[in-house]
LUMGUMAR-689656 format. One record per residue: residue in one letter; x, y, z of N, C-alpha, C, CB in turn. Coordinates in steps of 0.1 Angstrom, whole numbers, plus 5000, padded with zeros to 4 digits. Glycine has a CB too. Layout:
N
AXYZXYZXYZXYZ...
END
This chain:
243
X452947136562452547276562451447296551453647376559X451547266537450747256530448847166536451647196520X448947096539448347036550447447146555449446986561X447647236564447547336573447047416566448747386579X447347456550447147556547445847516541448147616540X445647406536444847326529443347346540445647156526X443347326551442247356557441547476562442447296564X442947556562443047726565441947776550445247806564X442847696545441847796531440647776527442547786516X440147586525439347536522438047556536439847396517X438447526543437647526553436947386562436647606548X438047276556437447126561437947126571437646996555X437346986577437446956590438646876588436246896596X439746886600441046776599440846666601442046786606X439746596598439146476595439246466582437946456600X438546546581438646546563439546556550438146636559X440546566562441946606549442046516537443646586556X442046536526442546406511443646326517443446486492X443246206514444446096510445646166513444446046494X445646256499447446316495447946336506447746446486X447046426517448146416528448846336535447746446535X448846376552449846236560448846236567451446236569X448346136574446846156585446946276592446746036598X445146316592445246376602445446446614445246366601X446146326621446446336634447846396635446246196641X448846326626449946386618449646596619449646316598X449246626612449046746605448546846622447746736591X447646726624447346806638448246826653446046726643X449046736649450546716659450946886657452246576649X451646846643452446956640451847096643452946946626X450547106638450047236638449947246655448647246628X449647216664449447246674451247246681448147136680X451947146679452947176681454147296677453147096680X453847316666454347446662454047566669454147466650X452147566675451847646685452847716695450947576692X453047616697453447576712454947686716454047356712X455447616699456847686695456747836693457547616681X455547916691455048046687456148066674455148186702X456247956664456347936648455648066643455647796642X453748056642453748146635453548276636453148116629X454448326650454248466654455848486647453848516674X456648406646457748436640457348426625458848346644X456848346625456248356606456148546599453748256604X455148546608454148646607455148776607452948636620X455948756616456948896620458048916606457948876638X458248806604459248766593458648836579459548596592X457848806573457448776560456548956556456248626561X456148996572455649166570456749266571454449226582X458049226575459149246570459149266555459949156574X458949176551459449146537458949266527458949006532X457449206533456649266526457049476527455149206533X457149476538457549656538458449656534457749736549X459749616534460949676526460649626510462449606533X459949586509459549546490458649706481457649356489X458049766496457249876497458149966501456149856507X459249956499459950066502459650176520459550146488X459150066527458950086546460249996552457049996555X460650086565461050066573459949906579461050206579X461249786577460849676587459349686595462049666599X459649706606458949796619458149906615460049866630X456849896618456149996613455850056632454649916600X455450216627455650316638454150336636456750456637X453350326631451650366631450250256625451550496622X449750216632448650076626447250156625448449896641X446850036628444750036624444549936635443849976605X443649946640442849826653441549866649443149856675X440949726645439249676644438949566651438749636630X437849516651437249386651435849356644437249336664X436049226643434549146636434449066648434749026619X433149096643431849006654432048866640429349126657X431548696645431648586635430748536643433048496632X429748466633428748336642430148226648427248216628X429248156659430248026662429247946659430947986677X430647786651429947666651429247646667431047556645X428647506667428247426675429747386691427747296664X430747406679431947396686432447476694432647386679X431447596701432547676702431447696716433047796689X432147656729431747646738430747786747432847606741X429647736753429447906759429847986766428847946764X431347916771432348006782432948046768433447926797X432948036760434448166753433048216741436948056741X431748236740431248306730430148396737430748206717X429948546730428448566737427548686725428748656755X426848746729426448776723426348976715425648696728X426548976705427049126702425449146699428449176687X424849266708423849306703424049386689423249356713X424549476690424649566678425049496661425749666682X425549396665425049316650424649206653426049286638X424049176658423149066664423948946659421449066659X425048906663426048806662426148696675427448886660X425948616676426148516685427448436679424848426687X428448466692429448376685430748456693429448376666X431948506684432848536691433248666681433848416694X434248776686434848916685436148846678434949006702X436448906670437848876664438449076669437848816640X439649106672440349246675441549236669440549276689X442249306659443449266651444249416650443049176635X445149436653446249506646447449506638446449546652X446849626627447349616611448749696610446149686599X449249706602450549846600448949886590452949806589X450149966583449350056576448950026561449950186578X449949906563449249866548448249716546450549846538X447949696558447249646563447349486566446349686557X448449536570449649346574449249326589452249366575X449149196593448749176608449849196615448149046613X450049276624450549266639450649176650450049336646X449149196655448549046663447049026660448549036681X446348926661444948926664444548906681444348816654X443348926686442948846696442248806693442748866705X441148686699439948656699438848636713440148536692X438048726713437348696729435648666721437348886743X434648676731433648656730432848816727433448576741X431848726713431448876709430848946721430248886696X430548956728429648996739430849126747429048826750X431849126741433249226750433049376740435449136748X432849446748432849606744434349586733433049736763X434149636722435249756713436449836728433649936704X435849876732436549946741437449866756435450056745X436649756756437449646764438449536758436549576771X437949486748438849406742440049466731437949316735X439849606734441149736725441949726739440549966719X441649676751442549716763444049606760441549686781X442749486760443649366758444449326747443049276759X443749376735444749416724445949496723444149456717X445849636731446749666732447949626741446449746732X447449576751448849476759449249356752448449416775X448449286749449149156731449749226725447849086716X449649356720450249426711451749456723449049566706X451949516731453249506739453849436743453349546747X453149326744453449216751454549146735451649116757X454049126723454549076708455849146704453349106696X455449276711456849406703457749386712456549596702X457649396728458549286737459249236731458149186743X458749056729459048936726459748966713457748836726X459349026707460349006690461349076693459849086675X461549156706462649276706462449376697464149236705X461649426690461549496686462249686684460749456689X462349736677463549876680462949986676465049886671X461749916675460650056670458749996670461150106648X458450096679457450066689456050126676457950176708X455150096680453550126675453550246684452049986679X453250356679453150466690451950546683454550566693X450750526677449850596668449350496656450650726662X447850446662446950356660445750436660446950256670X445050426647443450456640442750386642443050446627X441550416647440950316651439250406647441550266668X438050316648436750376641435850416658435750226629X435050456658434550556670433950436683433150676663X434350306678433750206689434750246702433850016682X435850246696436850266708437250386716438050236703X436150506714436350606713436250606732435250686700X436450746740436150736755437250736762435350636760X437050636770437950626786439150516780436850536804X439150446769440250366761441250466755439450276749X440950596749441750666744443050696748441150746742X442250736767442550816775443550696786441150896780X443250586782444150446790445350456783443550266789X444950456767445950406757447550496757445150426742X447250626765448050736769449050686780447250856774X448650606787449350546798450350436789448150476810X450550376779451350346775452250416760450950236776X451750556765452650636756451850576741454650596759X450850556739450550516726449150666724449950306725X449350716711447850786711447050696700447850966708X445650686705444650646699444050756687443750606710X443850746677443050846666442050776664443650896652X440650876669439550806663439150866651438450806671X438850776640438550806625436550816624439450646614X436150916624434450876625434350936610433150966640X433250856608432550866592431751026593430850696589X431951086580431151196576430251186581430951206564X429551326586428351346593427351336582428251496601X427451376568426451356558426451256549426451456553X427451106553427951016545426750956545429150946549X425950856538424850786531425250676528424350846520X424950546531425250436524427150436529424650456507X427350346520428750296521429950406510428750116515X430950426521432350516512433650446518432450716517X434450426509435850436517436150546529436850466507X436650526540437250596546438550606550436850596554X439350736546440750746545441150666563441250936542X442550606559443150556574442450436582443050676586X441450396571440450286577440050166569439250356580X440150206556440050096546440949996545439950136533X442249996551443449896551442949816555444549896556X442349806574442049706580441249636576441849736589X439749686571438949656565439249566552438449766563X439849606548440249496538440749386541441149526529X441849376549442749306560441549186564443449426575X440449236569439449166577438649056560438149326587X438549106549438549106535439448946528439249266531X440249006531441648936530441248736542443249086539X441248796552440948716558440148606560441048746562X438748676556437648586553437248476543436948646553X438248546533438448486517438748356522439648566506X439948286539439448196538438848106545439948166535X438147986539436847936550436647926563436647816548X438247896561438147806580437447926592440247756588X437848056584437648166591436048226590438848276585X435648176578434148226576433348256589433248106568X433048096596432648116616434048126615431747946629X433248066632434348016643434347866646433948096658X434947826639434647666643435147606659435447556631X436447666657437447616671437147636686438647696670X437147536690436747496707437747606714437247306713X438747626713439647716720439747896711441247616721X439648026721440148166710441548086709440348376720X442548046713443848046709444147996695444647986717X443047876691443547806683442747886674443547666684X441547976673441148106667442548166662440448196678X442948206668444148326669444948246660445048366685X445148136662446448016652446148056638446147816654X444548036634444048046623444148166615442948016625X443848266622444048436614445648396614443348636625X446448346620447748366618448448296606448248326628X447848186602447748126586447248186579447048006584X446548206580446048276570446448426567444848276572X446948516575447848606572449048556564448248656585X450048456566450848396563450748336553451148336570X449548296545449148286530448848346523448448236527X448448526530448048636522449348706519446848716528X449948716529451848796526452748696519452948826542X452448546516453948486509452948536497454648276511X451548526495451248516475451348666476449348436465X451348766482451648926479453048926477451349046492X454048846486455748846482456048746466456748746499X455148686464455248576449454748676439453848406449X453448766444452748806431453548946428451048826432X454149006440454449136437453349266440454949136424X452349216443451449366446450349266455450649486427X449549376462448249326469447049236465447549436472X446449196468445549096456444249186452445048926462X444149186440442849246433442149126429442949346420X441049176431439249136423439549096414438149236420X439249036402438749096387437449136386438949006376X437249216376435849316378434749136370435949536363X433649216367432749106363433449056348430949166361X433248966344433048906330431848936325433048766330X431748996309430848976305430148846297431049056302X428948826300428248656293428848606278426148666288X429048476279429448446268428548456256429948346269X428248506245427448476234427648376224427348566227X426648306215426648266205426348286196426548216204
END
């Protein structure tokens, strides 16, 4: 596992693993085999548990956040699963993720940047029913924030499974960059995630093994929040040393 995490965070290739490890091919067994086992959707469900009742929440959270990032793809990443987002001129692939509200993952998807906000929120939200299913779950997502990409005929689907969509749109006189209430969790979440490498692109030939990756890495950002006791901060600048 350490292994796993070691590449999740650093960003090498599993060719590249140190010595200290076990080959490899080893690390790549397991990690793909644990896939298989959907390990880290149980990881994942387990540990944001934790994390909410440490927060004084109910297990099961009843209201999230849904975004996505557009990511360049490596060389690796085939032209049937990448395309292209005009609006941030991204070639590569769409990450779509839903948060609770303190900005713990739910699920992620991964499609090609080239999929409408409003199409790949369709498929997110059935991943999203499809996970609360599977865990058995006793308390459903019924009220999801989301920013004005998703805004339209998605709102108005999302009703068909008893879920309402809130669109959160920025101040009509906002200037430059602000926090926005009900919106900065995810945002961070997305923050959180990038911090590590592997996630910087898209390196991975398959979205699934995409999806594997935000799932480590979630799973490295909730055990050091359950170790440290609070969310992770910055430290502000240092000032220069003198002599």
């Amino acid at each position: 596992m350490d292994a796993i995490l070691y590449v999740v965070r650093t960003g090498c290739a599993w060719r590249a693993l140190p010595v200290d490890f076990p080959p490899w091919e080893t690390v790549y067994w397991y990690f793909t085999r644990w896939e298989q086992q959907k390990l880290t959707f149980r990881m994942v469900d387990a540990l944001r548990a934790m994390v909410r009742q440490e927060a004084g929440r109910d297990p099961e959270p009843s209201a999230g956040l849904m975004d996505s990032q557009s990511v360049k793809g490596s060389d690796t990443v085939g032209v049937d699963t990448r395309g292209y987002d005009a609006g941030k001129k991204v070639n590569g692939r769409k990450r779509f993720i839903v948060t609770d509200t303190l900005g713990l993952l739910l699920v992620a998807l991964v499609l090609p940047a080239s999929v409408q906000d409003r199409d790949g929120g369709r498929k997110l939200m059935l991943e999203l029913r499809h996970r609360q299913i599977m865990a058995k779950a006793t308390r459903r997502v019924r009220h999801l924030f989301a920013d004005a990409g998703f805004a339209g005929a998605f709102v108005d689907w999302a009703r068909t499974l008893r879920t309402t969509i809130e669109i959160v749109r920025k101040p009509a006189d906002q200037k430059g960059f602000a926090v926005i209430p009900r919106r900065w969790a995810v945002e961070r979440t997305f923050a959180w995630l990038t911090a590590h490498r592997r996630l910087a692109r898209d390196h991975e030939r398959h979205p699934a093994t995409s999806e594997a990756i935000i799932r480590w890495a979630a799973i490295t950002t909730m055990t050091r929040r359950i170790t440290r006791g609070h969310a992770a901060t910055r430290p502000g600048p240092r000032p220069l040393a003198t002599t």
